[in-house]
TORZAMI-739193 format. One record per residue (C-alpha): x, y, z; residue in one letter; residue number from 1. Coordinates in Angstrom, 2 decimals. Example, Ala and Ser with C-alpha at 12.3 -4.5 7.8 and 13.67 -1.06 7.14 Angstrom:
     east    north       up  type  seq
    12.30    -4.50     7.80     A    1
    13.67    -1.06     7.14     S    2
END
This chain:
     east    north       up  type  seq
   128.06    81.26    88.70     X    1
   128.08    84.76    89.90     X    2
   126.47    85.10    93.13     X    3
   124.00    88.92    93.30     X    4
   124.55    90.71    96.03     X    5
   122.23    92.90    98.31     X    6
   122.61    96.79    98.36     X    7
   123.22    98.72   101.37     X    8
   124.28   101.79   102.21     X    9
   126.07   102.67    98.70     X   10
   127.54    98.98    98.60     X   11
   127.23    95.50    97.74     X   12
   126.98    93.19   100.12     X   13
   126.95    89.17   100.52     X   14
   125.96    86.95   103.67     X   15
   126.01    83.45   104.89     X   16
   122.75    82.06   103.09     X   17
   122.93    81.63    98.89     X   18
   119.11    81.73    97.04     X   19
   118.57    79.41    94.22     X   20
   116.42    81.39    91.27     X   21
   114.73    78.64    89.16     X   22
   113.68    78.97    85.59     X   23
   109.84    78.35    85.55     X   24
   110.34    77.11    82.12     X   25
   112.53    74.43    82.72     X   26
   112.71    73.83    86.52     X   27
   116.56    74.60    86.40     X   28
   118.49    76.94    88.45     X   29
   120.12    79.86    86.34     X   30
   121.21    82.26    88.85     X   31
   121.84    82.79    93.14     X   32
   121.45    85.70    95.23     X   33
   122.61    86.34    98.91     X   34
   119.75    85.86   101.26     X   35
   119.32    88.87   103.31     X   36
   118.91    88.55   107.04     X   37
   116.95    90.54   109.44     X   38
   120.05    91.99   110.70     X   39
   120.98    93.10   107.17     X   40
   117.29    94.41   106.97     X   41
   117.99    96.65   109.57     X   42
   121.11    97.67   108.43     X   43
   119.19    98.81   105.34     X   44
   116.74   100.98   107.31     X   45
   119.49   102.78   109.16     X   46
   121.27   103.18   105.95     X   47
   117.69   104.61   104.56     X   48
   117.45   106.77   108.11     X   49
   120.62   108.41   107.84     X   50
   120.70   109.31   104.49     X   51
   116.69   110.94   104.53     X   52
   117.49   112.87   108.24     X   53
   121.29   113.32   108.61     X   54
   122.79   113.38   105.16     X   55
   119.74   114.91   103.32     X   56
   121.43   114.90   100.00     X   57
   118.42   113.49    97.84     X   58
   116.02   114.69   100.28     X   59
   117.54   118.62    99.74     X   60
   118.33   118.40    96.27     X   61
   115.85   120.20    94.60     X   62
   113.33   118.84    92.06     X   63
   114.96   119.85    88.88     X   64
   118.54   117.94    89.90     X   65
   116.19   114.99    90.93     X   66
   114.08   114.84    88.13     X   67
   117.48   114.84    86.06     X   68
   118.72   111.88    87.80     X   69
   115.19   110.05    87.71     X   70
   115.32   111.19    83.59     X   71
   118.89   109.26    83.09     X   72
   117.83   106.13    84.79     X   73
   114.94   106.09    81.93     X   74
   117.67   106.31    79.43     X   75
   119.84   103.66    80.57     X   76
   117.00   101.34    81.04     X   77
   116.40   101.86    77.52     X   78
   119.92   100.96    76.95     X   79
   119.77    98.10    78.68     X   80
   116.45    97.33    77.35     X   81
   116.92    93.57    75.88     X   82
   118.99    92.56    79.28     X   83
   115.95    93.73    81.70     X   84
   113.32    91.62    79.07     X   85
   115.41    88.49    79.32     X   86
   115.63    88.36    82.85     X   87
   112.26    89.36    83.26     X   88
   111.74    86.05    80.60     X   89
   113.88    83.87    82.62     X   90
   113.07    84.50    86.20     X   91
   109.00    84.82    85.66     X   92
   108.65    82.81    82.79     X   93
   106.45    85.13    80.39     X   94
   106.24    85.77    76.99     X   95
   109.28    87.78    75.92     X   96
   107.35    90.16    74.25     X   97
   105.09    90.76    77.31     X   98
   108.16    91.29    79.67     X   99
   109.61    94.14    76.87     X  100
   106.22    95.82    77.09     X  101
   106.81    95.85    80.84     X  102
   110.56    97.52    80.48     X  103
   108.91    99.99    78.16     X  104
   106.27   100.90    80.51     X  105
   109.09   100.84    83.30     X  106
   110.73   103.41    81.09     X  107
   108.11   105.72    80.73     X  108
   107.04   105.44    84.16     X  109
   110.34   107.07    85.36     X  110
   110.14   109.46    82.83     X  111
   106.66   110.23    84.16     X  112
   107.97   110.98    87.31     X  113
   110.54   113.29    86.68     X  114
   107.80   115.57    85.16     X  115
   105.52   115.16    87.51     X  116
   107.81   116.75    90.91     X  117
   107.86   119.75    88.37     X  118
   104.15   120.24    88.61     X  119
   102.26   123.21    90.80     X  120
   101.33   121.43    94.18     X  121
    99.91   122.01    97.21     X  122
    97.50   125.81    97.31     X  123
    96.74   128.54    99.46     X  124
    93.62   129.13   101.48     X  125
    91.20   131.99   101.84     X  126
    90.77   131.86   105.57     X  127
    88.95   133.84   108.62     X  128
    90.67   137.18   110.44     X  129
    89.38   136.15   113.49     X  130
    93.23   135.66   114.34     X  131
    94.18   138.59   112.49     X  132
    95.39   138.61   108.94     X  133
    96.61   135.21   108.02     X  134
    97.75   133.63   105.79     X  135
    97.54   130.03   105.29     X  136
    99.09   127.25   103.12     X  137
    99.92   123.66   102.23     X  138
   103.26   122.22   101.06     X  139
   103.86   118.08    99.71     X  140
   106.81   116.88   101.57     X  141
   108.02   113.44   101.68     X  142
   107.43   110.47   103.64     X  143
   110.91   109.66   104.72     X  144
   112.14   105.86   105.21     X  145
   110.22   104.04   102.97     X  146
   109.94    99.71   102.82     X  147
   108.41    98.64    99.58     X  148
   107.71    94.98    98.90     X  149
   106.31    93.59    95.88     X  150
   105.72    90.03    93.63     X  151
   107.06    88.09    91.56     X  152
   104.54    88.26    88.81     X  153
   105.57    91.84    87.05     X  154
   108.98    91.91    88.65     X  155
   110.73    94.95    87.08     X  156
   107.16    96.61    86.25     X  157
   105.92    96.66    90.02     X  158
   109.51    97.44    91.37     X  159
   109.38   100.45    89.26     X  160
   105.76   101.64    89.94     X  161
   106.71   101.86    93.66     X  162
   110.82   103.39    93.48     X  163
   109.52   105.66    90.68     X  164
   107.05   107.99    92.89     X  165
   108.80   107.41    96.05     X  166
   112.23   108.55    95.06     X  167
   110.88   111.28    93.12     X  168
   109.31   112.55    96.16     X  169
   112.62   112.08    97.51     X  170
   111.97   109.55   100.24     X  171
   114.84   107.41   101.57     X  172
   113.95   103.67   100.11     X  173
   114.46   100.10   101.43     X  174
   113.29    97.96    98.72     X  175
   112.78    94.05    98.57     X  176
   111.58    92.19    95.43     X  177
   110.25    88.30    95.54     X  178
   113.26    86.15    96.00     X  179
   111.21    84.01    93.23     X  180
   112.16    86.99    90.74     X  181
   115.21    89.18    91.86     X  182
   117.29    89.40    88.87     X  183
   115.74    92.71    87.01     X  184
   115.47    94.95    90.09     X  185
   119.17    93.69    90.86     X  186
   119.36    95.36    87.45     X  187
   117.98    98.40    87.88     X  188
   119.74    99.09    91.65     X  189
   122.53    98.28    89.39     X  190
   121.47   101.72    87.21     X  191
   121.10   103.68    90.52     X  192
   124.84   103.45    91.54     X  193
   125.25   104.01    87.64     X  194
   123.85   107.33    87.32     X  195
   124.86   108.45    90.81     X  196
   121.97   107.98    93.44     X  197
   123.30   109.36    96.50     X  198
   124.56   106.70    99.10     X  199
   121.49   105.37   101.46     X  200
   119.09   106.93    99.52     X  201
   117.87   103.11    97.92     X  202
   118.51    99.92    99.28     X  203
   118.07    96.71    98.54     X  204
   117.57    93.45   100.15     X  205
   116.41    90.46    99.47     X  206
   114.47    87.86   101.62     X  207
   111.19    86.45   102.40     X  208
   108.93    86.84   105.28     X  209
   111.12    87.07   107.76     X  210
   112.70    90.31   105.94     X  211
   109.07    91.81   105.27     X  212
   107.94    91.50   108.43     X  213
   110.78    93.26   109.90     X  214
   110.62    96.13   107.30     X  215
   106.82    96.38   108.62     X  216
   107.24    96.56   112.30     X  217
   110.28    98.35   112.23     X  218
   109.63   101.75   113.83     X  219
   112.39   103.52   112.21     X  220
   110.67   102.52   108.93     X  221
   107.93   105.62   107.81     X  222
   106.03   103.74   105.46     X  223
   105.39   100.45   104.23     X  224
   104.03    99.67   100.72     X  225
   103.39    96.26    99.15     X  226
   101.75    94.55    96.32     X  227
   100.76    90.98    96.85     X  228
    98.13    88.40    98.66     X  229
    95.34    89.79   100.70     X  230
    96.66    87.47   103.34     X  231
   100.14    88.41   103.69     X  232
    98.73    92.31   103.47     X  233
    96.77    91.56   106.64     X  234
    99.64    90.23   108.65     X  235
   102.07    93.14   107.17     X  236
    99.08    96.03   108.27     X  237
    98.88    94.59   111.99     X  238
   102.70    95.02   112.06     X  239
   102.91    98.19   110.90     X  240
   100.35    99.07   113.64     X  241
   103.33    99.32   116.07     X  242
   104.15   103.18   115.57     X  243
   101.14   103.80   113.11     X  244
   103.44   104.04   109.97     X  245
   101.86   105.11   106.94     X  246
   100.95   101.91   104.89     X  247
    99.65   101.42   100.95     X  248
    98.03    97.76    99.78     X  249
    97.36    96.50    96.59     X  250
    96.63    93.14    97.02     X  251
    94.44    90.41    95.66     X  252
    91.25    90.41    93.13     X  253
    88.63    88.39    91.60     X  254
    87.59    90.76    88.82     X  255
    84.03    90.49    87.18     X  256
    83.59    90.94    83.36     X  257
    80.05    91.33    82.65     X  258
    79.22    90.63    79.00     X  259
    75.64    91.63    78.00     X  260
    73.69    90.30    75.04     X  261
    74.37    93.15    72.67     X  262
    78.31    93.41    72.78     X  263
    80.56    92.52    70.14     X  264
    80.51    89.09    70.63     X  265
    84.36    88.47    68.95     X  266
    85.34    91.39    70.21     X  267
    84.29    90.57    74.11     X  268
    85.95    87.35    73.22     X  269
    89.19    89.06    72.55     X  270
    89.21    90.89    75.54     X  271
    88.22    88.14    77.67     X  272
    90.82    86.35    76.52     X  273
    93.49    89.05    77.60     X  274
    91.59    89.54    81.03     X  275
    92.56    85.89    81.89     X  276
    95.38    84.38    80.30     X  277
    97.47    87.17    79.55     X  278
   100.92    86.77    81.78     X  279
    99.52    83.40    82.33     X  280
    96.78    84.38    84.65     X  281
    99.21    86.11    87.09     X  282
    97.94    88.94    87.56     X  283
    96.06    90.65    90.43     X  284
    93.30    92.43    88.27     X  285
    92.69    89.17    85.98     X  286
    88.93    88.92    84.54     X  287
    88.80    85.60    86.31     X  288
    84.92    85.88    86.86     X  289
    83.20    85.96    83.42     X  290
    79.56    87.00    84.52     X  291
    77.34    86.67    80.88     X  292
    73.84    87.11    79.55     X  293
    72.18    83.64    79.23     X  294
    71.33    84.13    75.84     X  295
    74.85    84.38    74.45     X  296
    76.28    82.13    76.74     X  297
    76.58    79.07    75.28     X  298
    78.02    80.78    71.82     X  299
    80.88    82.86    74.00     X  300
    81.54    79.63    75.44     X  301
    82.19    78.40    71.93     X  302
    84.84    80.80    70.73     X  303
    86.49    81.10    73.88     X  304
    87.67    77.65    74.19     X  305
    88.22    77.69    70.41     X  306
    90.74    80.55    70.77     X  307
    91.85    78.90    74.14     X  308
    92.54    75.54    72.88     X  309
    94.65    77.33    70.03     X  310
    96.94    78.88    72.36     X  311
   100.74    78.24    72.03     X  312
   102.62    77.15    75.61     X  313
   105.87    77.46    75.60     X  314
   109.25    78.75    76.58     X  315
   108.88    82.66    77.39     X  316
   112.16    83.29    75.26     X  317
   110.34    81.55    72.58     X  318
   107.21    84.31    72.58     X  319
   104.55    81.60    73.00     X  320
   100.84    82.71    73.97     X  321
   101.48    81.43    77.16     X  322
   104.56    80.01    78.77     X  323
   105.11    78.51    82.45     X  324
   103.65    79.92    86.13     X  325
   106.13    80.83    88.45     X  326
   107.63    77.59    90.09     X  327
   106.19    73.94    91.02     X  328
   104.16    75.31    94.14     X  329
   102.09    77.82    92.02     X  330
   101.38    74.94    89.20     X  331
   100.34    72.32    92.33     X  332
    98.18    75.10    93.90     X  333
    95.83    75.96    90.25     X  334
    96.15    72.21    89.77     X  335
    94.52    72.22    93.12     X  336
    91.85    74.71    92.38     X  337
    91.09    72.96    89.21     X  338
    90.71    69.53    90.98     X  339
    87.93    71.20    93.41     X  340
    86.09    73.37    90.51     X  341
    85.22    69.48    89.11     X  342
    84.56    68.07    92.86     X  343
    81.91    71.24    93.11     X  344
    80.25    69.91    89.86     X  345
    81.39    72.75    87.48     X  346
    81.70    71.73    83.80     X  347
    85.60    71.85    82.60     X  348
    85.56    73.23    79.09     X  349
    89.01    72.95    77.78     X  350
    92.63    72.83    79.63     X  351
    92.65    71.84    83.19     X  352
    95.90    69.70    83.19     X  353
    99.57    70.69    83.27     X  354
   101.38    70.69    79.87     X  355
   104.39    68.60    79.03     X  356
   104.79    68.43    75.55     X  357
   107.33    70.00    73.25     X  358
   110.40    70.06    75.39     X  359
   107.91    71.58    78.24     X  360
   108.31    67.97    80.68     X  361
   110.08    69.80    83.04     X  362
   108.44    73.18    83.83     X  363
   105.79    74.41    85.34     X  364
   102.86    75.04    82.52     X  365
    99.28    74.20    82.79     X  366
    96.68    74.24    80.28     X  367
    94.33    77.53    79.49     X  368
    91.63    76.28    81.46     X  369
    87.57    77.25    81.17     X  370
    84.97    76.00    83.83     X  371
    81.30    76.71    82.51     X  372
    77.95    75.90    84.94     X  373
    79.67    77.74    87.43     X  374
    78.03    78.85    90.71     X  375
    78.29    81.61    93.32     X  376
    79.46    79.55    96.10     X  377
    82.05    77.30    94.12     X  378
    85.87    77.42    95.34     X  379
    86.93    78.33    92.04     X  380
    84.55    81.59    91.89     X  381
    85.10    82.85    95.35     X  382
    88.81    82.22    95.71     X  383
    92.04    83.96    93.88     X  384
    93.34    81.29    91.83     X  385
    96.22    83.56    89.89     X  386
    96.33    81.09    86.90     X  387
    94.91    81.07    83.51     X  388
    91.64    79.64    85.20     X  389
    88.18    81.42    84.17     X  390
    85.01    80.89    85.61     X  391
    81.41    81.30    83.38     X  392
    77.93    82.57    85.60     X  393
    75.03    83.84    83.91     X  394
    72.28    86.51    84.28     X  395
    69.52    87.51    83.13     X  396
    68.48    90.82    84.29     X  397
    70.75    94.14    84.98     X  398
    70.48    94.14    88.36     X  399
    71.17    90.20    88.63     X  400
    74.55    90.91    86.92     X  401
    75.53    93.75    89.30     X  402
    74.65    91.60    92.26     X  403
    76.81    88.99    90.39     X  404
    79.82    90.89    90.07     X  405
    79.93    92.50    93.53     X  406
    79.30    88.78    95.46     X  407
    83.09    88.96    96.27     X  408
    85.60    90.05    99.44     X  409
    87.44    91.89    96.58     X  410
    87.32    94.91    94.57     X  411
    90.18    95.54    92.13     X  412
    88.85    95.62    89.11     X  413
    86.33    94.77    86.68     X  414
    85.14    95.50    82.98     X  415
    81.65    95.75    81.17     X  416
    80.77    94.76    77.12     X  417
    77.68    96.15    75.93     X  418
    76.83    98.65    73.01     X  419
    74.93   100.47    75.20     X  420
    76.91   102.91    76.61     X  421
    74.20   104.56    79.16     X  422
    73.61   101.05    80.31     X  423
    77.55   100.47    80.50     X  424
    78.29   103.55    82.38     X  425
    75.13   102.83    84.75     X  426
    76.69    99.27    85.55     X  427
    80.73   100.09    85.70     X  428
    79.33   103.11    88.20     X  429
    77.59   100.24    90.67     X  430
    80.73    97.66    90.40     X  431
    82.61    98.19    93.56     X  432
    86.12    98.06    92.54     X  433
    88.72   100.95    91.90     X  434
    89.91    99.68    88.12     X  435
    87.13    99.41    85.65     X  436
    87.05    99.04    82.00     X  437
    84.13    99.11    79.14     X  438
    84.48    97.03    76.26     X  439
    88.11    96.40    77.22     X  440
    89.97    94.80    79.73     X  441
    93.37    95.55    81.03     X  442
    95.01    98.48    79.80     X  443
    96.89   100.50    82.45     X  444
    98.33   103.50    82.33     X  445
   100.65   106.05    84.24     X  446
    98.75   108.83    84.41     X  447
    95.86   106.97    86.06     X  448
    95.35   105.54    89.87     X  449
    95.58   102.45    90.04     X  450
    94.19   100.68    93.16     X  451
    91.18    98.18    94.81     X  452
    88.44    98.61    97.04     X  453
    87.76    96.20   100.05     X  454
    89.96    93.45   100.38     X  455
    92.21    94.44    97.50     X  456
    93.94    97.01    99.32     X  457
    94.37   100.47   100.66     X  458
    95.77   103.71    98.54     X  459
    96.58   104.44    94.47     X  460
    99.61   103.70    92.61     X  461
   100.31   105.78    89.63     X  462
    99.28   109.11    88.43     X  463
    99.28   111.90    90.48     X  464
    97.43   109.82    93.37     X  465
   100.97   107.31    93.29     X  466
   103.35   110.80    94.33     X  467
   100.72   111.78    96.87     X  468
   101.36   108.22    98.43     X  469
   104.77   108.84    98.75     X  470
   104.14   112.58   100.65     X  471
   102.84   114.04   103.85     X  472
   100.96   117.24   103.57     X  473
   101.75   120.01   105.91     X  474
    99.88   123.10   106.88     X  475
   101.52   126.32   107.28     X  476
    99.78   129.44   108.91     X  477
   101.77   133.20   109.13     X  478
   100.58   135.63   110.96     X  479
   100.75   138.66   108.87     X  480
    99.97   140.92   111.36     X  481
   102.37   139.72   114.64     X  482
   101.25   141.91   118.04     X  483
    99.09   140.79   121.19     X  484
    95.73   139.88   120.70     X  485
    93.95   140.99   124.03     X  486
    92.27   138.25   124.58     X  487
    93.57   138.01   127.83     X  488
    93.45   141.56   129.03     X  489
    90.89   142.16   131.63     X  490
END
């Protein structure tokens, strides 16, 4: 078995300690990386330093070269299309036909990016001659050493929405994916050296906290960007504290989707069902908080386990509905949460166990699971569960539903159903979170931020907002008319 390597400096490395990367699906190991250490991790940055302030060649090469070399990594993703789905499959476990969605959107978010350095930026100012005639301006640089961290539950997707802006803005990279998931953005470093990313300019390594904590506190590092728990954002912002380092978040949610009376009640049912269980609940801007009108309740309730108990579990290569979480941990902790929604007196619907049938004994599946009579206060409501778990409140006014929906430490997203749109716009307008939908849930796309309020993070990914991250903006002030002012003549 081929052993992946970490990438530093223009090379491939190894070291002394081998990873195991386990097939959620079966609970057998397919593949091994080399474990970075710290000391490799600061290789890295010093490979990322040199290149951004000595060597300068991806830093100086200007934005049509760039966005050339950004546009060919695109096209041999697309090449290479079927290889980045399958070990998307086989390291996260998903549906195969959700993980080629993700390399598409990978594809298109690189493509993005290449157009976007192209675009007018930064403006001139209309300022006072009390200084004489000046003449004043802003230009976008970029960041410089950049540490980007992310999860392992979109593991090309999320590698890509942070390399794609950053190296486009032509910051110096040190990048490190979940150990749990390593094998695509192996890959895709793989399609850097391939199309001729300059030496230094990205790095990978690959480690766990150890690794990210030293990419955080490191005061050779710029910026630090990470997608993951609210918890391990907390401890990686008080590192990054020690030189004041620029620092973006996107971190955990409990997303409300309010469902009033009049919506299309299959419809809302639909998209409920894609707010939870979609990439098997893994995902940080789930609909795991189903807040509904009383009057419907009982009905929604209905379909939704219908559709839910109809679900197929499976193998991800096999393109079930659903196929395994992550590894054994993840499946013990929602077993966990499920076990204490019950103790709290909430009524389990459907699901709620792990799944073992059909050749499935051996990974890590559990049930699409619904929990109705839910209230406020209950574990299972107040606490990210990142499992296909849902939760069912009710209302009965407006403003109870609001209240409802904004009784969390989060704010990444949330979604309202209703066929009345000026009540719809009134309500998405009071939900406190930065991703909101109406009569939808979950669609993302490039051109717009995406990002949480609150305990779901700090900054935007994506759209214009996801460059910005990635530069510093410096004012620039001429003197038009050079000579001694007087003001110090007596």
């Amino acid at each position: 078995m081929e052993i992946k390597k970490m990438y530093i400096g223009g090379e491939w490395l190894s070291s002394d300690k081998v990873l195991d990367v386990i097939n959620p699906a079966d609970g057998k190991v397919f593949a091994q990386v080399y474990e970075s250490s710290v000391e490799d991790t600061r290789k890295a940055i010093a490979a990322a330093k040199k290149s951004f302030y000595e060597t300068r060649e991806w830093r100086d090469m200007d934005s049509q070269e760039r966005g050339d070399i950004i546009l060919k990594i695109a096209d041999k993703i697309e090449e290479y299309a079927d290889e980045f789905a399958r070990l998307d499959t086989l390291d996260n476990g998903k549906p195969l036909r959700e993980a080629e969605g993700d390399i598409s959107d990978g594809i298109h978010t690189f493509r993005y990016y290449a157009s976007l350095i192209k675009a007018p930026h930064g403006g001139a100012y209309d300022v006072n001659k009390g200084f004489g005639e000046m003449h004043s301006y802003t230009v976008h640089e970029p960041v410089g050493v950049c540490a980007q961290i992310t999860p392992w539950n979109y593991p090309f997707l999320m590698s890509v929405w942070k390399l794609a802006p950053a190296l486009a803005a032509g910051n110096s990279v040190v990048f490190k994916p979940s150990p749990k998931a390593p094998l695509s953005t192996i890959r895709l470093f793989e399609v850097f050296e391939e199309v001729g990313i300059p030496a230094g300019a990205a790095n990978l390594v690959i480690g766990d906290a150890e690794v990210g904590t030293e990419m955080a506190q490191n005061k050779d590092v710029d910026m630090i960007t990470f997608t993951g728990s609210t918890r391990v954002g907390s401890h990686l912002m008080r590192c990054a504290s020690g030189n004041i380092k620029k620092i973006g978040l996107e971190l955990g949610g409990k997303s409300p989707n309010v469902i009033f009376a009049d919506c299309d009640l299959d419809g809302s049912v639909e998209w409920a069902m894609v707010g939870i269980f979609f990439n098997q609940g893994e995902v940080c801007s789930a609909g795991s908080r189903i807040i509904i009108e009383k009057s419907i309740k009982d009905e929604f309730v209905k379909r939704l386990a219908k559709r839910a108990n109809a679900m197929t579990i499976g193998n991800g290569l096999d393109n079930p509905d659903i196929g395994p979480l992550i590894d054994e941990t993840q499946m013990n902790r929602v077993l966990d949460y499920i076990k204490s929604g019950i103790d709290e007196g909430a009524t389990l619907v459907c699901g709620g166990t792990r799944y073992t049938e059909n050749g499935c004994e051996n990974g890590y599946f559990v049930r699409p699971t619904i929990f109705d009579n839910c209230t406020s206060d209950m574990k299972i409501v107040r606490e990210e569960i990142f499992g296909p778990v849902v939760t069912v409140q009710t209302f009965e006014t407006e403003e109870e539903a609001v209240a409802m929906a904004n009784d969390t430490d989060y704010g990444l997203a949330g979604a309202c159903f209703t066929s009345d749109i000026t009540r719809a716009m009134r309500v998405i307008k009071e939900i406190r979170a930065g991703i909101t939908w109406i009569n939808c849930y979950n669609p993302t796309f490039n051109e717009a931020p995406w990002g949480g309020y609150k305990m779901s993070g700090i900054g935007r990914e994506l759209g214009v907002h996801g460059l910005e991250e990635y530069q510093e903006i410096k004012q620039i002030n001429i003197n038009l008319t050079p000579g001694v002012l007087g003001w110090y003549e007596n």
